[in-house]
C-alpha positions, -999 to +999 in steps of 0.1 A: -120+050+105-112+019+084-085+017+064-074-012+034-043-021+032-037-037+001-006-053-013+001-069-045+025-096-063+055-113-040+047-091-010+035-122+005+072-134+003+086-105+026+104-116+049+120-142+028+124-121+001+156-099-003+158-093+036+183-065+021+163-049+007+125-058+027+137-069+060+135-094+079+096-091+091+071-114+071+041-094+060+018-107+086+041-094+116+038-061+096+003-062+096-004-074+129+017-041+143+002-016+119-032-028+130-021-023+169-010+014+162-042+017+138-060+008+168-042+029+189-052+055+168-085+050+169-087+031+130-091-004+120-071-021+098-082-050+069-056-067+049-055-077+016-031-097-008-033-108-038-002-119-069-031-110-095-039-075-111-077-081-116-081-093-078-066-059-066-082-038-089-118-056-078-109-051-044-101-012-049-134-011-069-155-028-039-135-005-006-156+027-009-186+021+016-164-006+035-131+015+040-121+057+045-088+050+026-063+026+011-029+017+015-013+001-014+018-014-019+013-024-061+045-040-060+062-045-095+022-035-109+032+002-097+059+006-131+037-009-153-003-014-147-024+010-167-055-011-154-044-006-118-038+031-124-074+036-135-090+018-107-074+041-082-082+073-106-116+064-102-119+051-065-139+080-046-120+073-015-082+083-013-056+059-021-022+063-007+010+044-026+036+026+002+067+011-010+098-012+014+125+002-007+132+032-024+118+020-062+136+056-075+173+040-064+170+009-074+171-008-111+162+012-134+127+000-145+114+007-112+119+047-112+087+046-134+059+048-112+026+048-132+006+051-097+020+080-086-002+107-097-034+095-089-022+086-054-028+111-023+013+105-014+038+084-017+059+066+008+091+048+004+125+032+010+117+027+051+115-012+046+081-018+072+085+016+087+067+029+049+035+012+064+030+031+097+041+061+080+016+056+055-007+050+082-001+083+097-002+101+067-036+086+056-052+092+087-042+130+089-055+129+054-088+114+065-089+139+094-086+166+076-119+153+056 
């Protein structure tokens, strides 16, 4: 099993960023020990970044045939991108939304969560712990295939 995890604007500033509220772990220490329980697992992990809407939503379009599932962590894109939101609605392979902080507790433009629906699940508020959970949860998901 291969699985994309995809994240979008400022996530390449965790670790920096509002240790408060993301940690202290930059994104590629979170990576590098998802992929070692991915492997663990038996699944393989591919990482992707990007601060731009169109890169992400190409990369979503372009994963089916190269990966089982996503992970995606939209960043601020999940309260307000339509365009992102229809990519995933018409990705054949199941997309699962990931969030470091619980977006429904915190200001309140960020309990709108356009993503939501046409994601398998949603996982939040556990800082890097919302990756391997997502993990998990994605590859019971894809076992159950």
């Amino acid at each position: 099993m291969k699985i994309l995890v995809l994240n979008g604007p400022n996530l390449n500033m965790t670790g920096k960023r509002e240790p408060d509220i993301y940690g202290t772990k930059s994104m590629p220490e979170i990576i590098d020990a998802l992929k070692v329980k991915a492997e663990s697992m038996g699944a393989e992990i591919d990482h992707f970044q990007s601060n731009h809407e169109g890169d992400l939503i190409d990369r979503i379009q372009s994963a089916p045939g190269e990966f089982d599932g996503i992970l995606l962590n939209a960043g601020a894109l999940t309260h307000y991108s339509y365009a992102l939101r229809d990519a995933i609605a018409c990705c054949p392979i199941p997309v699962g939304e990931v969030h470091m902080s619980d977006i429904m507790n915190r200001e309140p433009f960020r309990a709108t969560d356009v993503i939501e629906d046409v994601c398998i699940f949603r996982v939040m508020g556990m800082r890097e712990g919302s990756y391997t959970t997502g993990l998990l949860m994605m590859m019971d998901k894809l076992v159950q295939k």
